[in-house]
RODO-2510 file (C-alpha; in nm, 4 decimals, decimal comma):
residues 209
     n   res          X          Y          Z
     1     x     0,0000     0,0000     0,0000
     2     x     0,3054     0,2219     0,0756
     3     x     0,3711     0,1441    -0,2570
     4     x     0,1398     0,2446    -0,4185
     5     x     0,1027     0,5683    -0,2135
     6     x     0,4486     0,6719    -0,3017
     7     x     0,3368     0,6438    -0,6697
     8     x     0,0738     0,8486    -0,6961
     9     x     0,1905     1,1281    -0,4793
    10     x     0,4205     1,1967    -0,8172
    11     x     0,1384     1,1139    -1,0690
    12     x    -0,0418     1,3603    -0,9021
    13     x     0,2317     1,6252    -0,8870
    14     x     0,2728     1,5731    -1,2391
    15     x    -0,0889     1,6107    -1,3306
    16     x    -0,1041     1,9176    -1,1513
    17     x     0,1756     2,0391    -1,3632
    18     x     0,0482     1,9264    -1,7381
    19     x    -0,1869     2,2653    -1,7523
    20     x     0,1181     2,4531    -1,6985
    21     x     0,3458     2,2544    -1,9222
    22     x     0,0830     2,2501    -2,1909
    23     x     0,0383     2,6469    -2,1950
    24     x     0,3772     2,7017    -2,2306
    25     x     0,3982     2,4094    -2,5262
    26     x     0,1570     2,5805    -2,6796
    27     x     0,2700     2,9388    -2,6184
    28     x     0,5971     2,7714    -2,8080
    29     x     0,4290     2,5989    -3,0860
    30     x     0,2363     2,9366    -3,1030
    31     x    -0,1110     2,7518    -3,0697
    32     x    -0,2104     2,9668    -2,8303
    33     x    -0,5004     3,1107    -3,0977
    34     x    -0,6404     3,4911    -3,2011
    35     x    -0,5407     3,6190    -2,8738
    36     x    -0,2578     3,4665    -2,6702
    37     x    -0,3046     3,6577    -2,3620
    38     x    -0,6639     3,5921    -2,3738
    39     x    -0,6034     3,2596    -2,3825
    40     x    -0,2852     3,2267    -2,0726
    41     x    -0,5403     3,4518    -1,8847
    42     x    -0,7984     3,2036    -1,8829
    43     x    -0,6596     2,8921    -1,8543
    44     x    -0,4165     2,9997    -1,5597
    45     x    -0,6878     3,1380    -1,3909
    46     x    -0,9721     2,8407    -1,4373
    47     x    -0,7059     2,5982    -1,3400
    48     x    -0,6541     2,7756    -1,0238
    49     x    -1,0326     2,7545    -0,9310
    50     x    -1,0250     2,3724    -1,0248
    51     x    -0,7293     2,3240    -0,7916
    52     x    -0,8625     2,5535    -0,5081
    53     x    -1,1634     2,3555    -0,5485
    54     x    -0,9837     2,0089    -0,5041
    55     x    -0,8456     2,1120    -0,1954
    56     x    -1,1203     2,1872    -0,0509
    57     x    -1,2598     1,8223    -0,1639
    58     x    -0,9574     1,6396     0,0052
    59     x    -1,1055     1,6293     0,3494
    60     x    -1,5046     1,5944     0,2266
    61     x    -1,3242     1,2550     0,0606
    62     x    -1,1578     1,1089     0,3585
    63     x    -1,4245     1,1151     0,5265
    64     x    -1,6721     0,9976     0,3209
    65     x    -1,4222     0,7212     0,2153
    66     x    -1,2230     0,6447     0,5325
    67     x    -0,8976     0,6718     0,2728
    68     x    -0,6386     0,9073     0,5306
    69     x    -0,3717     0,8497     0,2635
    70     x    -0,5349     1,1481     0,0715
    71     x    -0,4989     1,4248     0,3180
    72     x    -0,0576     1,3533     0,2003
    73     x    -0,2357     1,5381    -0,1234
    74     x    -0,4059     1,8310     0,0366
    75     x    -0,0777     2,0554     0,1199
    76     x    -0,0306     1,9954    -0,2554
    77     x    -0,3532     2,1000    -0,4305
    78     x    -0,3326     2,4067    -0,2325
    79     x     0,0004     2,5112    -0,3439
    80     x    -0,0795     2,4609    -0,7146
    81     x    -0,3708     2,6539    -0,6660
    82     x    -0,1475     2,9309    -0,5488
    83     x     0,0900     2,8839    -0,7914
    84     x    -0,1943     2,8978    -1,0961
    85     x    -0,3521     3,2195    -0,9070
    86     x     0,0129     3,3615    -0,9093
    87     x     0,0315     3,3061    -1,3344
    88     x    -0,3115     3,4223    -1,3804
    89     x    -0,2236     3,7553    -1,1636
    90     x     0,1000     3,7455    -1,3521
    91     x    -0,0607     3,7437    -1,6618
    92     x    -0,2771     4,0059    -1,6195
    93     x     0,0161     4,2399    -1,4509
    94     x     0,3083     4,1769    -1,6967
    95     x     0,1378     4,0952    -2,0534
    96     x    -0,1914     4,2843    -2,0331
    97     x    -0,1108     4,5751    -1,8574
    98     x     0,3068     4,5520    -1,8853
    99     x     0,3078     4,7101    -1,4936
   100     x     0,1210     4,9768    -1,6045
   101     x    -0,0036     5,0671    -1,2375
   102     x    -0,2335     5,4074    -1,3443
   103     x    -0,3990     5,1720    -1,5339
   104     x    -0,4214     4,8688    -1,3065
   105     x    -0,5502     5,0719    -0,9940
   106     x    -0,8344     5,2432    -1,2738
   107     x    -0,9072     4,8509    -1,3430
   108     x    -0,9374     4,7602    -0,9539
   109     x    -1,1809     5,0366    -0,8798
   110     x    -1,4281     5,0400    -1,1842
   111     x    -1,4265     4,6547    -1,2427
   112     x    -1,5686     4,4908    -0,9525
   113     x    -1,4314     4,1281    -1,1165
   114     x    -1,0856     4,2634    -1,1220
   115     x    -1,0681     4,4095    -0,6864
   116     x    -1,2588     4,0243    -0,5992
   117     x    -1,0188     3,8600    -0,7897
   118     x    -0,6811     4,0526    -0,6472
   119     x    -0,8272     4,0219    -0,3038
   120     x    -0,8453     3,6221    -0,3730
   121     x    -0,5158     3,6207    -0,4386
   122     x    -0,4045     3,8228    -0,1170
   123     x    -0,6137     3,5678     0,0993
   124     x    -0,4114     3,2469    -0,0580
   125     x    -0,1022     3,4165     0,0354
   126     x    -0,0559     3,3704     0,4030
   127     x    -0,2183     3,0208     0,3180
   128     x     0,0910     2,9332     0,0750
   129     x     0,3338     3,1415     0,3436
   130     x     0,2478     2,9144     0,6230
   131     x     0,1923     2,5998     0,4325
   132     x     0,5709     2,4357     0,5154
   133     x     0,5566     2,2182     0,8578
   134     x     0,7712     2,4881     1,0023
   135     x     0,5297     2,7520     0,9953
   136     x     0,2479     2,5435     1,1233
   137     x     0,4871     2,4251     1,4261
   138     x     0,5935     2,7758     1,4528
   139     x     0,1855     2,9100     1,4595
   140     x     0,0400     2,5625     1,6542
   141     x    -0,1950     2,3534     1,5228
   142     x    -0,5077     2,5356     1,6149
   143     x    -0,4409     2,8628     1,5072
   144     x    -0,2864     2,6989     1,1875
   145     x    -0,6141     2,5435     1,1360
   146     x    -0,7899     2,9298     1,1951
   147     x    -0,5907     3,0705     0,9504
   148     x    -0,6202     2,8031     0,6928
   149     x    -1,0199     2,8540     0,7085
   150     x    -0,9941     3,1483     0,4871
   151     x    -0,9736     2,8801     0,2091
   152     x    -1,3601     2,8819     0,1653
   153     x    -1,3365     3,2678     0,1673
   154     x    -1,0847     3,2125    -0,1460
   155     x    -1,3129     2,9938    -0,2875
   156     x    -1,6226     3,1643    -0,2677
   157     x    -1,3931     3,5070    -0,4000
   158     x    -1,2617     3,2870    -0,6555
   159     x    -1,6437     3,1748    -0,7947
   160     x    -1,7544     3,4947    -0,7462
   161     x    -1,4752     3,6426    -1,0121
   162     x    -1,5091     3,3964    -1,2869
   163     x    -1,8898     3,4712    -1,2176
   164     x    -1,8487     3,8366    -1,2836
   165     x    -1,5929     3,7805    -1,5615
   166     x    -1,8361     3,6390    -1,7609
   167     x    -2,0492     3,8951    -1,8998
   168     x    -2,2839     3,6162    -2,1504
   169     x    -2,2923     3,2490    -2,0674
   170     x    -2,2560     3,2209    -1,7415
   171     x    -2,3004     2,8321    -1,7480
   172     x    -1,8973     2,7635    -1,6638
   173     x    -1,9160     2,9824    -1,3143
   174     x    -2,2570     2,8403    -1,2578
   175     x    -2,1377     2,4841    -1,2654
   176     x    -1,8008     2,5822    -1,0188
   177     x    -2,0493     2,7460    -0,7965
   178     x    -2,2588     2,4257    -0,7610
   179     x    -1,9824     2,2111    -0,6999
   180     x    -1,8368     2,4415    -0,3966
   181     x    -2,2081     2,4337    -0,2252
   182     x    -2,1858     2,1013    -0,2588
   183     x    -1,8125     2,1189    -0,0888
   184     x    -1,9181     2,3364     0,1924
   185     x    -2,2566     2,1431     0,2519
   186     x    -2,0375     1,8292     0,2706
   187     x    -1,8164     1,9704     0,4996
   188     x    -2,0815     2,1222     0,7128
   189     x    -2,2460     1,7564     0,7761
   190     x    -1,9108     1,5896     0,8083
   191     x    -1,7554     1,9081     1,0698
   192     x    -1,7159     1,7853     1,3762
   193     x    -1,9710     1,9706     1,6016
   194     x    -2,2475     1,7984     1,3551
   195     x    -2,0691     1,4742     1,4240
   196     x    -2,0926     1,5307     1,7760
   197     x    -2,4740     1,6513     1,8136
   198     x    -2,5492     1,3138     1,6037
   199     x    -2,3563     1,0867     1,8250
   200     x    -2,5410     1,2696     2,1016
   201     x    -2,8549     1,2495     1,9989
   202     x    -2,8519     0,8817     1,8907
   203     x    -2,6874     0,7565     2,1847
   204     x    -2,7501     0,4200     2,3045
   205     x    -2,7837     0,5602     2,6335
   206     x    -3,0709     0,7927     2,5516
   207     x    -3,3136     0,4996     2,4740
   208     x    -3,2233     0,3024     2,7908
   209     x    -3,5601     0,2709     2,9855
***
């Protein structure tokens, strides 16, 4: 079983990576269509949703499934989806604006999808920051745990700005939205203080006569 664990760890990694190593393939095959930028934009920043979103699925799995060996995946997912939140900010910096910052603090206050986005990013930053073991020793376990809530505020930010993005079809957000209710449902019936009011209440002890 260790085995097999230490396998996919690295399969994993490496799927993770293929968006990335795909882009740029394509950025150097120049397949990158009409409008290159358009296209780095998008994909950097929808793959950084989709990993955000399978972080917050790690825990909803375990313990649906029992399988612990998947929380050795969860520091993972959440790096890549600050490192695909980094490109997509990147992007939108260095080849759309080229650090123009008049222009980028006009963007922030008149388009509302822009200042949700950017604020996103600023809450996955202490996350990636204090995701090594030393910083968690260094903050303790339950105020590591505190901090590391703000990943459904991401989450919900992160929705929110693909939703606003999208100015015609907004069947793509839609669907992302559905699937983090469903996350944070899951999580809510699977938290621990639900756990606990359920063991309460069907105790074996409460239908003693």
């Amino acid at each position: 079983m260790r085995g097999v664990e230490g396998f996919f760890k690295p399969a994993v990694f490496f799927v993770c990576l293929l968006p990335a190593i795909m882009l740029a393939w394509h950025g150097w095959r120049d397949l990158l269509g009409a409008n290159p930028i358009e296209t780095i934009t998008h994909d950097t920043g929808i793959w950084g949703l989709r990993m955000l979103l399978l972080t917050l699925a790690v825990t909803p799995v375990r313990k649906i499934t029992g399988w612990n060996g998947v929380m050795r995946l969860r520091r993972m997912l959440g790096l890549f989806a600050f490192f695909y939140a980094a490109l997509h900010l990147m992007t939108y910096f260095w080849l759309d604006q080229f650090f123009f910052w008049e222009e980028i603090w006009f963007d922030i206050q008149e388009r509302p999808f822009i200042s949700i986005g950017l604020a996103t990013f600023l809450l996955l930053v202490p996350l990636a920051l204090s995701s090594p073991t030393a910083a968690m020793r260094w903050l303790g376990g339950r105020r590591w745990q505190r901090l590391h809530r703000i990943v459904y505020v991401a989450a919900i930010g992160g929705v929110v700005h693909y939703w606003w993005l999208v100015k015609a079809d907004a069947r793509s957000p839609q669907i992302y939205a559905v699937l983090l209710a469903v996350l944070l449902v899951v999580r809510l019936l699977y938290g621990r203080w639900f756990t606990g009011l359920l063991s309460q209440l069907f105790s074996p002890s409460r239908f003693r006569v």
